[in-house]
C-alpha positions as CSV (number, residue, x, y, z in Angstrom):
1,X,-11.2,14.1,65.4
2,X,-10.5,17.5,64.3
3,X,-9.6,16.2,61.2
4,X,-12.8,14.6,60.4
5,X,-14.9,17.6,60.8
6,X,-13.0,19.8,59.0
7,X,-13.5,16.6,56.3
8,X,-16.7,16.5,56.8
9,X,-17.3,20.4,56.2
10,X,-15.4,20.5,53.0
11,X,-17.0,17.9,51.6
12,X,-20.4,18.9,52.4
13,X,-19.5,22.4,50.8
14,X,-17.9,20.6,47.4
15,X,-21.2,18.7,47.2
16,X,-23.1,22.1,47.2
17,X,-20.8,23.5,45.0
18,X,-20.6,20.4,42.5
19,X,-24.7,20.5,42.6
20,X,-24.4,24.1,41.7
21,X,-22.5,23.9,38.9
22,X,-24.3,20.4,37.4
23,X,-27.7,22.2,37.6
24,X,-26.5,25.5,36.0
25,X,-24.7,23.5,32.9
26,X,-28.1,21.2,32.8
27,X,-30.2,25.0,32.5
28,X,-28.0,26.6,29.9
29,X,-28.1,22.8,28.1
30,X,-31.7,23.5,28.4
31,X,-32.1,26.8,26.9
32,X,-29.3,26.8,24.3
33,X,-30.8,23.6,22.4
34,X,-34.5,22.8,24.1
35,X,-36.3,25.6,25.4
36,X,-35.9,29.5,26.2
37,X,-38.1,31.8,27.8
38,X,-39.0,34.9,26.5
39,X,-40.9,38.3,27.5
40,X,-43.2,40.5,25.1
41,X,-41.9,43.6,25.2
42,X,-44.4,45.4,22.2
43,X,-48.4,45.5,21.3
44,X,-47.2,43.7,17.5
45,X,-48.9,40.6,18.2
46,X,-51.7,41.8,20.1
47,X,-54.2,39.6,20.4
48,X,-52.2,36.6,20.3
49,X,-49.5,37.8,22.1
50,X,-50.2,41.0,25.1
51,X,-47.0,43.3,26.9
52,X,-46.0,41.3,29.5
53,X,-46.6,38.0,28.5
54,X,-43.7,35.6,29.0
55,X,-43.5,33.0,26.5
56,X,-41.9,29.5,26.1
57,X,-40.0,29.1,22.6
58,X,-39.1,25.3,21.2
59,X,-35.9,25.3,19.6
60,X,-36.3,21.4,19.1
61,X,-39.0,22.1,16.0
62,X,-36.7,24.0,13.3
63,X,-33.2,23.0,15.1
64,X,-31.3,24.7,17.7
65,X,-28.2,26.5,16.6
66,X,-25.3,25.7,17.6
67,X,-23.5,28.3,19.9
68,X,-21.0,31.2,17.4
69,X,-21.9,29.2,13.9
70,X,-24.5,29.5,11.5
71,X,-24.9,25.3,12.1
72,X,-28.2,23.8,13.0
73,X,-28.8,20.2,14.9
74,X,-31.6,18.4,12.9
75,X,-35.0,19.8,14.3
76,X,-37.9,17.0,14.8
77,X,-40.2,18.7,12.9
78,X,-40.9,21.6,10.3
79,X,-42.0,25.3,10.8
80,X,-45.9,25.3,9.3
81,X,-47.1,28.5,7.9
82,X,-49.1,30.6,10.2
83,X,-47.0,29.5,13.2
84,X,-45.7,32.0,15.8
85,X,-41.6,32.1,15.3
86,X,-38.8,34.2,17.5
87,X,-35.7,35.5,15.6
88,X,-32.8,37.8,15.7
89,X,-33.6,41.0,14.4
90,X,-32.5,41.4,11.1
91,X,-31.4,45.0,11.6
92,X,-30.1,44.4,15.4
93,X,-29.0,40.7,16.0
94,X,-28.9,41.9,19.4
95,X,-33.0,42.4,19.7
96,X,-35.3,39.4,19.5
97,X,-38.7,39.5,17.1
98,X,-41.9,37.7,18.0
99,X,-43.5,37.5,14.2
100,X,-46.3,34.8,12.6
101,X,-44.5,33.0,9.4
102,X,-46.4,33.8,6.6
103,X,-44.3,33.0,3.6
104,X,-40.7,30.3,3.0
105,X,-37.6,30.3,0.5
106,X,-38.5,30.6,-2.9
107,X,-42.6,31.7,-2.0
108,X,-43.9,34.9,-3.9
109,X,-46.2,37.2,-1.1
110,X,-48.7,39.9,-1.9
111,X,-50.6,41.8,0.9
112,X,-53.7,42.7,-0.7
113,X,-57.2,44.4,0.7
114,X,-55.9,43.1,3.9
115,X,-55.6,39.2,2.9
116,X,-52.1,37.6,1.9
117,X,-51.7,36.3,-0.9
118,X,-48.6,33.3,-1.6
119,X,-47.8,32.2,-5.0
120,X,-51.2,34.2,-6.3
121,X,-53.5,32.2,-4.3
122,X,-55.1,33.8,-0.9
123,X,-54.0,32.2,2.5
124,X,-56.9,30.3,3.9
125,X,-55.5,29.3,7.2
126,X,-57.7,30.9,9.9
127,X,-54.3,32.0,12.2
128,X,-53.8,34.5,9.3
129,X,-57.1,35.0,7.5
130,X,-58.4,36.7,11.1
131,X,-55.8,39.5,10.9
132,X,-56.1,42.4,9.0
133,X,-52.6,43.2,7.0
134,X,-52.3,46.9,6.0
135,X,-50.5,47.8,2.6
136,X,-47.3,49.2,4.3
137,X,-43.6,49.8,3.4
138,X,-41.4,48.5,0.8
139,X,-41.8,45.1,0.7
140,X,-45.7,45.2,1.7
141,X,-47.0,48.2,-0.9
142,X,-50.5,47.7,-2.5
143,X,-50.2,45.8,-5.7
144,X,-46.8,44.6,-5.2
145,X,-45.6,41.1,-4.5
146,X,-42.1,40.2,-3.0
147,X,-40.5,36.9,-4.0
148,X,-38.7,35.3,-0.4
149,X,-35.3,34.7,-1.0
150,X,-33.8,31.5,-0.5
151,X,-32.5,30.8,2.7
152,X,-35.0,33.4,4.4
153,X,-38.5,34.0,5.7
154,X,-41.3,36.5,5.3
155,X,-43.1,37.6,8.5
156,X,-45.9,39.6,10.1
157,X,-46.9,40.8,13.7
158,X,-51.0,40.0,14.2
159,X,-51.2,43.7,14.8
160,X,-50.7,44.8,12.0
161,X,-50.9,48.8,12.2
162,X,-48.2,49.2,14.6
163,X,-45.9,46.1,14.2
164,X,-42.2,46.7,11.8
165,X,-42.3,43.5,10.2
166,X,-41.1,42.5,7.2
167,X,-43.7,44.8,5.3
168,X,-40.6,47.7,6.1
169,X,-37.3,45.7,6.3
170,X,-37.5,42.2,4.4
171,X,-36.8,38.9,5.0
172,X,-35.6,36.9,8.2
173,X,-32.6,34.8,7.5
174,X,-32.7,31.3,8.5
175,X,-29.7,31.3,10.7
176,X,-31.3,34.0,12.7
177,X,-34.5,31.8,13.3
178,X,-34.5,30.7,17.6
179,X,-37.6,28.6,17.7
180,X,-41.1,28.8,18.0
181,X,-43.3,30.1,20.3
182,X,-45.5,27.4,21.8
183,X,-46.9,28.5,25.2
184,X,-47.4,31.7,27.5
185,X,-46.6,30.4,31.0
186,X,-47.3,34.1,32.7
187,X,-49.5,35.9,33.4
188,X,-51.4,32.7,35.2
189,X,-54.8,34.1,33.9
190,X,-52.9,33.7,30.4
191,X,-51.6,30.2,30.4
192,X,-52.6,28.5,27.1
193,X,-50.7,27.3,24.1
194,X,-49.8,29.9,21.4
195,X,-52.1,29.5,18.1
C-alpha cells in the first residue's frame, strides 16, 4: 500500500514536470520561428510606435532564422515597403531596432525637403509620405542619394528628429532582419494593428 502512494506521488510530480518542460519547448518553438514580443524602449517611432508599448513581431513574413546561422526558413510572404521591421543593430547585434523599411537591395534613396525619394521618383505610400524626414548624417545629407547594397535594407524611425537610423550608420543586413511588427498588445488602451 505504501508502495502505491509513493507511485502515485512520483508520478503525479513527473507529469508536472513533463508538462513543464513540453510547454516551455512549445514557447521558445514559438518565439524562435513564429512570434516574439517586444518592448519600445525610445520616442524613434513616435507616433506609430510610443515608450512603453509592447509589440508583437511575425517572423513567419520574411522567414525566421535559424538559431547561430545566417539560414532562413522560407517566409510566406514578402516585406512591402513602408512596413514596420525589427532587426539587430547593425553596430550592436546585441540591441534590437524598431525602423519602417523604406528602401531594398539594389534601390537608390534620396531624402529630399522631407520626402524620400527611390530610384528618383518620390514615395507615394501614405505610411511614409505623413513623416517628415530631416536631411541628416552620412547616408541621409541634402542632395545625396545612397544606393542599398545587395543583401541589405535602408530604414527610417517615423520620428525623424531624434531617431539614429540609417540616415547616420547605413544599411541593415538581411541576416539581421527578426520580423515585422504587426500588433501592440499593451498598453490595453493601445491595442491595434501596427500601420
Amino acid at each position: 500500500m505504501k508502495f502505491n502512494k509513493y507511485f502515485q506521488k512520483h508520478s503525479v510530480a513527473r507529469e508536472w514536470i513533463e508538462s513543464i518542460v513540453i510547454a516551455f519547448l512549445i514557447a521558445m518553438v514559438i518565439r524562435t520561428f513564429v512570434l516574439q514580443a517586444f518592448k519600445i524602449p525610445t520616442g524613434s517611432m513616435r507616433t506609430t510606435l510610443l515608450e512603453g508599448d509592447r509589440i508583437l513581431v511575425n517572423k513567419l513574413v520574411h522567414g525566421p532564422q535559424i538559431p547561430f546561422t545566417y539560414w532562413r526558413l522560407p517566409g510566406y510572404g514578402k516585406l512591402k515597403r513602408g512596413d514596420v521591421i525589427v532587426f539587430k543593430f547593425p553596430e550592436d547585434p546585441r540591441r534590437d531596432f524598431v525602423k519602417r523599411l523604406i528602401a531594398f537591395p539594389g534601390e537608390t534613396v534620396a531624402v529630399d525637403e522631407g520626402g524620400i525619394y527611390v530610384n528618383g521618383k518620390k514615395v507615394e505610400d501614405r505610411k511614409i509620405l505623413n513623416q517628415y524626414y530631416y536631411n541628416r548624417g552620412d547616408y541621409g545629407a541634402k542632395g545625396q542619394s545612397v544606393q542599398v547594397p545587395k543583401g541589405f535594407y535602408y530604414v527610417l524611425g517615423d520620428n525623424s528628429a531624434s531617431s539614429m537610423d540609417s540616415r547616420f550608420w547605413g544599411f541593415v543586413p538581411e541576416y539581421y532582419l527578426i520580423g515585422k511588427a504587426e500588433l501592440i498588445y499593451w498598453p490595453l488602451n493601445r491595442i491595434r494593428m501596427i500601420k
